[in-house]
C-alpha positions in Angstrom: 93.1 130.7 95.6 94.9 130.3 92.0 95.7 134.0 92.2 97.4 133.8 95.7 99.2 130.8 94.8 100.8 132.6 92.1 102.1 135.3 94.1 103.1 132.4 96.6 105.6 130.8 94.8 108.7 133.0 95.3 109.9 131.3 98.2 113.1 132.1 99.5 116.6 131.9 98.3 119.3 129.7 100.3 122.9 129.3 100.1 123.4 126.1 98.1 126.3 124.9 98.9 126.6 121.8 96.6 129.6 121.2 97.4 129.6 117.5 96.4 127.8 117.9 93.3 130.9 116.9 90.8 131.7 114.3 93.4 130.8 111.0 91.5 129.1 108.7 94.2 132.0 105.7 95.9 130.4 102.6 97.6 131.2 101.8 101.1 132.4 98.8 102.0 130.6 96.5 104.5 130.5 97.8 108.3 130.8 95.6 110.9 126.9 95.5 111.8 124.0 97.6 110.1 121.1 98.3 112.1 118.1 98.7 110.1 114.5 99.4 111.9 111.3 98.3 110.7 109.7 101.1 110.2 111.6 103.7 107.5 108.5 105.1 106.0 104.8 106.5 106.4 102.7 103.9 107.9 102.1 100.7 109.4 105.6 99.0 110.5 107.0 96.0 109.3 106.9 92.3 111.0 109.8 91.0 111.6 110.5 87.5 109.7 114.0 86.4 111.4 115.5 85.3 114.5 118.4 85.8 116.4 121.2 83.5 115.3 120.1 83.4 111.8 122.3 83.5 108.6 121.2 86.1 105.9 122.5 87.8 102.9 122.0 90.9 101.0 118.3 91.4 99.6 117.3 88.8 101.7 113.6 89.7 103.7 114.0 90.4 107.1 110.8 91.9 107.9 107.5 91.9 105.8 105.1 94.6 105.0 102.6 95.4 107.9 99.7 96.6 105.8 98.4 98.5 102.7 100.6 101.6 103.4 104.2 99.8 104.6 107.1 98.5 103.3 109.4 95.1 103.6 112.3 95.5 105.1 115.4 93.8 103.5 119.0 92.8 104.6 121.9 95.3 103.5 124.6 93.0 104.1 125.2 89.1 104.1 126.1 87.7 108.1 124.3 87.0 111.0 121.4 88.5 113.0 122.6 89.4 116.4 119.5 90.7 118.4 115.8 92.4 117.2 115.7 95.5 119.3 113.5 98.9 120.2 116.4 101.7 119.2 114.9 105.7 119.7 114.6 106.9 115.8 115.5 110.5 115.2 111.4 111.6 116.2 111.5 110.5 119.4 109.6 107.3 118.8 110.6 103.8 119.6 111.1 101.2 116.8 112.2 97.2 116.6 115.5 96.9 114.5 116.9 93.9 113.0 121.0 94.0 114.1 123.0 91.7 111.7 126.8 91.4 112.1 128.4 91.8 108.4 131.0 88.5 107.6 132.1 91.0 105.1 131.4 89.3 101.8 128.3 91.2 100.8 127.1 87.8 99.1 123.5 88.2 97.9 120.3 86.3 98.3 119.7 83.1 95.9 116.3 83.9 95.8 117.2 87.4 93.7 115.6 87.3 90.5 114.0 90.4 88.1 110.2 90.3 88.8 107.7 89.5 85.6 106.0 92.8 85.1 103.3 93.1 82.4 100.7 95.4 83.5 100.2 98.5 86.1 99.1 96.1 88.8 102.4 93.8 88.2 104.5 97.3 88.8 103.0 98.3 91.7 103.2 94.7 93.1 106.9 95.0 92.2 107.7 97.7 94.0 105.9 97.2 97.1 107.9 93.8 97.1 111.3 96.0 96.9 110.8 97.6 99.9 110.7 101.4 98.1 109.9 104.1 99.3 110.2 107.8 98.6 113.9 108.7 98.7 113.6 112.1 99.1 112.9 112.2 102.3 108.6 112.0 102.5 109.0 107.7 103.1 105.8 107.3 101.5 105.2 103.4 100.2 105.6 104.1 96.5 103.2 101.3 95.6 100.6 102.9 96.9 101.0 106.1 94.4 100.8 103.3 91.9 97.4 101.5 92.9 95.8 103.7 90.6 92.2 102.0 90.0 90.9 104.4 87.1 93.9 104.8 84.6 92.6 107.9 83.2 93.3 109.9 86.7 97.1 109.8 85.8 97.1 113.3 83.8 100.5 114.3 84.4 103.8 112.2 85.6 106.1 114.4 87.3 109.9 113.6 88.3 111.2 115.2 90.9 114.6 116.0 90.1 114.5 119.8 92.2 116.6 119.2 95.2 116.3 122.9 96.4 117.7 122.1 100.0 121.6 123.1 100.5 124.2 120.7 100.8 122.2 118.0 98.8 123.4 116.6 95.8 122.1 112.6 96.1 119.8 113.3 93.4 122.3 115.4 91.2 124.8 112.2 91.2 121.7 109.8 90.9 120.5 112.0 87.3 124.6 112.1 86.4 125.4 108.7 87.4 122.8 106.6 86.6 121.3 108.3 83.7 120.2 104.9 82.1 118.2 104.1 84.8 115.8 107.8 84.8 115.7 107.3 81.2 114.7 104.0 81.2 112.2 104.0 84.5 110.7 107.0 83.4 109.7 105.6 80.0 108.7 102.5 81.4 106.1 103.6 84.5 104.7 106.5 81.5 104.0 103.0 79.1 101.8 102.1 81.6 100.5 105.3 83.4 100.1 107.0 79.5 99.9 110.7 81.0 99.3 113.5 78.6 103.1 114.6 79.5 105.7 113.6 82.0 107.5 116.2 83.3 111.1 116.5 84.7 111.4 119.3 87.4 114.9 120.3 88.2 116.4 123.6 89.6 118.0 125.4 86.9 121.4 125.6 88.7 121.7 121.7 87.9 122.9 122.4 84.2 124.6 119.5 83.9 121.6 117.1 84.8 119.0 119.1 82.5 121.4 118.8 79.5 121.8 114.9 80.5 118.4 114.3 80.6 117.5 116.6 77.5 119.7 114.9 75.0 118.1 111.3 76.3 114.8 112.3 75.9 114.9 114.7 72.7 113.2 112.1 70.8 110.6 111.3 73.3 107.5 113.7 72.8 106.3 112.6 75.9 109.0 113.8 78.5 109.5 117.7 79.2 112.8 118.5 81.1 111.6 121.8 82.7 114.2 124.0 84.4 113.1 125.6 87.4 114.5 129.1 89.1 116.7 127.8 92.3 114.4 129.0 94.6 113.2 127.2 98.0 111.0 125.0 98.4 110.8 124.2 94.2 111.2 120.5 95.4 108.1 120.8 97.8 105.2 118.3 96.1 102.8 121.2 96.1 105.1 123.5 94.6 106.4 121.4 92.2 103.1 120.4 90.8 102.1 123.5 90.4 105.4 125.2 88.4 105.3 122.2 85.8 101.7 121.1 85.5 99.9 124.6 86.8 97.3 121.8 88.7 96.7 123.2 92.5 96.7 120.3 95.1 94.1 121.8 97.9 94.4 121.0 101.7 93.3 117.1 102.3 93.7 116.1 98.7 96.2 113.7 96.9 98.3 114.9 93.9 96.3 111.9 92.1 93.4 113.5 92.8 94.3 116.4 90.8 95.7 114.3 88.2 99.5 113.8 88.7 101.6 110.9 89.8 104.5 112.8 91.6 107.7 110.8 92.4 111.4 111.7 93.3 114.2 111.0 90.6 116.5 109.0 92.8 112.5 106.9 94.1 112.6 106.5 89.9 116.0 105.0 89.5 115.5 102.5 92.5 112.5 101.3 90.8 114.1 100.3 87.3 117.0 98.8 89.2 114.3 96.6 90.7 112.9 95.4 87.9 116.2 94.7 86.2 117.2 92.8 88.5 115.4 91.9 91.3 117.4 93.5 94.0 115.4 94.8 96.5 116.4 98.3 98.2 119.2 97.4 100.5 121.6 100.5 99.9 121.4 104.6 99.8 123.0 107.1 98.0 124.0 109.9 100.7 125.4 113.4 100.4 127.2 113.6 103.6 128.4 117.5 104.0 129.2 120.7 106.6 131.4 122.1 108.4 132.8 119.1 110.5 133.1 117.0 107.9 136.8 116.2 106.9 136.1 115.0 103.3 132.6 115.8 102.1 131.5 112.9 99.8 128.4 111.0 98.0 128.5 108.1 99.1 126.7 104.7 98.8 125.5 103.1 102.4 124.0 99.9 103.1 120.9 100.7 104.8 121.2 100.8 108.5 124.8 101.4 108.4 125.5 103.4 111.6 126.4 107.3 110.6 129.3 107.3 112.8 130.8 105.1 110.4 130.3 106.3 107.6 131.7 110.0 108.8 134.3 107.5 109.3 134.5 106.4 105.9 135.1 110.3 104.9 138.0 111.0 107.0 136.1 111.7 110.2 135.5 115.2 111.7 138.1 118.0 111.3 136.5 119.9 114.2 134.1 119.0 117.2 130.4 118.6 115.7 127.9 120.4 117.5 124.8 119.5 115.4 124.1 116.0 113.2 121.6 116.3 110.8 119.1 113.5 108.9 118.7 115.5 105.2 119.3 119.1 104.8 119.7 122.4 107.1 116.2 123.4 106.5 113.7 120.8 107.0 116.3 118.0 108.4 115.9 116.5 111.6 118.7 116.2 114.6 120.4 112.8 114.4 120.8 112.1 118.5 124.0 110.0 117.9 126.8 108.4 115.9 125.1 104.5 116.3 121.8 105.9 114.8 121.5 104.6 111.0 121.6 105.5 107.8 117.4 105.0 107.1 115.9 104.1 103.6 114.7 107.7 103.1 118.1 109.7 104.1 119.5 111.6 101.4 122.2 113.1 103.7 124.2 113.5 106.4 125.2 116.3 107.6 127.9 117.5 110.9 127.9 121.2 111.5 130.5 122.4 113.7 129.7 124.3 117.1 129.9 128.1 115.9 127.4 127.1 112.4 125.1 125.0 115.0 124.5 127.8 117.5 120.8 129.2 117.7 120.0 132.9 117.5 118.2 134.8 120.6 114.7 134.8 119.7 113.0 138.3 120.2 109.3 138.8 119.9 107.5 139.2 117.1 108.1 142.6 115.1 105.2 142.3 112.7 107.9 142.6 109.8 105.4 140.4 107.4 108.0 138.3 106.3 107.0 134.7 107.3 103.4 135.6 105.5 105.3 137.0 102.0 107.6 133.9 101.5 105.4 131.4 102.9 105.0 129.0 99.8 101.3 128.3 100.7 100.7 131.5 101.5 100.0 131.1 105.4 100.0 133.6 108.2 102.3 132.5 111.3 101.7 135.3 113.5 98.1 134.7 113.1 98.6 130.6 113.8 100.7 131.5 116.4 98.0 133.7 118.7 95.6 131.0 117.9 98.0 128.5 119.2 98.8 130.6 122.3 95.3 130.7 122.8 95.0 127.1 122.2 92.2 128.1 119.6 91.7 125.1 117.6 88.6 126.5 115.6 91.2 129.7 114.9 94.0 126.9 113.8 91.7 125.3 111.4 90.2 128.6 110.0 94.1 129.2 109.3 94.8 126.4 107.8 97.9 125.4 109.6 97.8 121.8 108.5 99.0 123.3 104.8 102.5 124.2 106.1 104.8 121.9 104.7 107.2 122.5 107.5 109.5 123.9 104.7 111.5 126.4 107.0 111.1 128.9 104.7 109.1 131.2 107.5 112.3 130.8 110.0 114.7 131.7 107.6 113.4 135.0 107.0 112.6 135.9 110.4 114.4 138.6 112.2 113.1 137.7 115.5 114.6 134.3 114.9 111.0 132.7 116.2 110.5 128.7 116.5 107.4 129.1 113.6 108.2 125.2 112.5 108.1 124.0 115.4 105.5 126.1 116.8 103.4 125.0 113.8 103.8 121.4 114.2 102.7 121.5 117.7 100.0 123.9 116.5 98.5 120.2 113.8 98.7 118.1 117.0 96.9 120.9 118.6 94.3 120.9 116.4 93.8 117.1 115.6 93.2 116.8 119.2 90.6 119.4 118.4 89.0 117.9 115.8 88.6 115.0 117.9 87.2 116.0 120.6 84.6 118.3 117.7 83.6 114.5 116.7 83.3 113.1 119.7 80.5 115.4 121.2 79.1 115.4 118.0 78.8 111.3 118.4 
């Protein structure tokens, strides 16, 4: 496995685009209603706590965690709550939202004050109180990567700082803008995690952030800023592991159960903000990009602003958008209109005219071998693709389908301009159903 996992890692090499990466991030003012659903993340939704009619402000808690893996839910602006809703999110499911009407004064909750943390316990209670959650797009509850029973699992710390997707820079402006706060957060969760090293991943054509981050942490024997060749998917958790600690996360496992604590650099800088001072997550740092886009900015957004507006905020559309995009070209999802919001984990927006949203004729198959040689976990798609035809669930877990990280990298190289994402997610629902029904005449 170690051997095909080296010869895995080339990926593939996209246009980068980064257009906005010297674009210092502005703040957008208040909208005139946010819309923010309970559930922006991995797991159980959040309950809402408020009624229609009633007065918040900014970090205030609107909706409390539902579970172990969840996440509060917190107010972006200070006004009133209109109506709690189902709105359609972006994968089809349907999702109560809190609608608050801004009065435009952004005033913040009394209640706001930096939390006492002392131990590993009092971090992770900390953050699951602020609502984070991975910013880079996964939504996983970041307290629950810091629940860490047995210390001594916590080898390696790793900071992902990659960003390999086009068009994104959030992360760039997060390691150029708020420095302090990567330094500082990084330094604090490795006091209490004491890894044998903490490693800083980031694509090596991001100069300006390794150089940054180097010179902060020359002193500190700890921290290795590791440049990485710009190749796709470097900021995939499986990859990533691998090219800084060499540690191979196998299908069904944890990174902690390989030793690492994995966490995104923007995830990092939310966290020490937190603990500073005791505002909750209530705002995003967006990239909002393509070929639509009048003025391409980074832009802060209250959460569950509504990304018509802020395309507004950038000087609209210069031509007629054919495709909105949630994250980046190759593993964001469509955005189905201009009231849908700007979610906890959306590091982009992106508005693609009609000619760069058009889809190629797919052709069948020509055997090239393409999808298998760039695939970064080393999967075959023709051969998950006959078992899927054949609805072959035994064949789909002998190929080990539910290792694709939906990374895109398969389609991008395909001639034949095949659905292989797509086909492979129906191809895990395919085989959990499977599984299942395995267990069940087993029982």
């Amino acid at each position: 496995m170690a051997k095909s996992f080296l010869k895995a890692l080339t990926g593939v090499h996209v246009p980068h685009r980064k257009n906005t990466a010297l674009m210092e991030a502005v703040r957008m003012p208040a909208p005139a209603e946010v819309v923010i659903p309970t559930v922006m993340h991995i797991g159980a939704p959040a309950k809402p706590v408020v009624k229609p009619g009633q007065k918040v402000k900014v970090g205030e808690l609107i909706a409390e965690s539902g579970g172990f893996i969840s996440a509060p839910v917190h107010a972006s602006v200070s006004g009133t709550v209109k109506k709690i809703e189902d709105i359609v999110l972006s994968n089809g499911r349907m999702a109560p939202a809190v609608f608050i009407e801004s009065d435009g004064e952004m005033a913040p909750f009394e209640g706001i004050a930096p939390p006492k943390v002392d131990t590993l316990a009092d971090l992770a209670d900390a953050v699951r109180q602020s609502g984070i959650v991975g910013l880079g797009g996964a939504g996983f509850p970041t307290s629950v990567k810091l629940a860490i029973k047995d210390i001594e699992q916590a080898e390696y710390f790793v900071i992902n700082g990659a960003e390999c997707e086009p068009y994104i820079t959030s992360d760039t402006r997060t390691m150029l803008d708020y420095t302090d706060y990567v330094v500082r957060g990084a330094r604090r969760i490795a006091d209490y995690l004491k890894p044998k090293a903490v490693y800083i991943g980031i694509e090596n054509n991001k100069p300006k952030s390794i150089l940054a981050l180097r010179e902060r942490f020359k002193d500190d024997r700890r921290v290795i800023v590791k440049a990485l060749p710009p190749m796709y998917p470097q900021g995939g958790e499986k990859v990533l592991i691998y090219n800084t600690t060499g540690r191979i996360v196998p299908e069904g496992k944890l990174p902690l159960d390989v030793g690492v604590v994995i966490m995104n650099v923007t995830t990092l800088a939310n966290i020490e903000m937190y603990i500073e001072t005791g505002m909750p997550l209530v705002e995003k740092l967006v990239t909002v990009d393509g070929s639509a886009v009048a003025e391409p900015k980074n832009v802060l957004v209250p959460i569950g602003t509504k990304v018509g507006d802020v395309f507004e905020f950038c000087g609209g559309f210069k031509e007629e958008p054919g495709k909105l995009l949630y994250g980046g070209p190759m593993m964001g999802t469509a955005v189905p209109d201009l009231d849908a919001p700007i979610l906890k984990n959306t590091n982009a927006i992106l508005a693609f005219n009609r000619h760069d949203s058009e889809l190629q004729k797919e052709t069948p198959c020509i055997r090239c071998g393409n999808c298998v040689n760039h695939c970064p976990m080393r999967l075959n798609p023709p051969a998950i693709a006959k078992a899927f035809n054949f609805k072959d669930g035994e064949k789909l877990y002998k190929y080990r389908v539910n290792l694709c990280m939906e990374c895109g990298a398969c389609s991008f190289v395909c001639p034949a301009h095949q659905p292989i994402v797509q086909r492979h997610k129906l191809a895990k629902l395919m085989l959990r159903e499977w599984q299942n029904s395995v267990k069940e005449e087993k029982e």
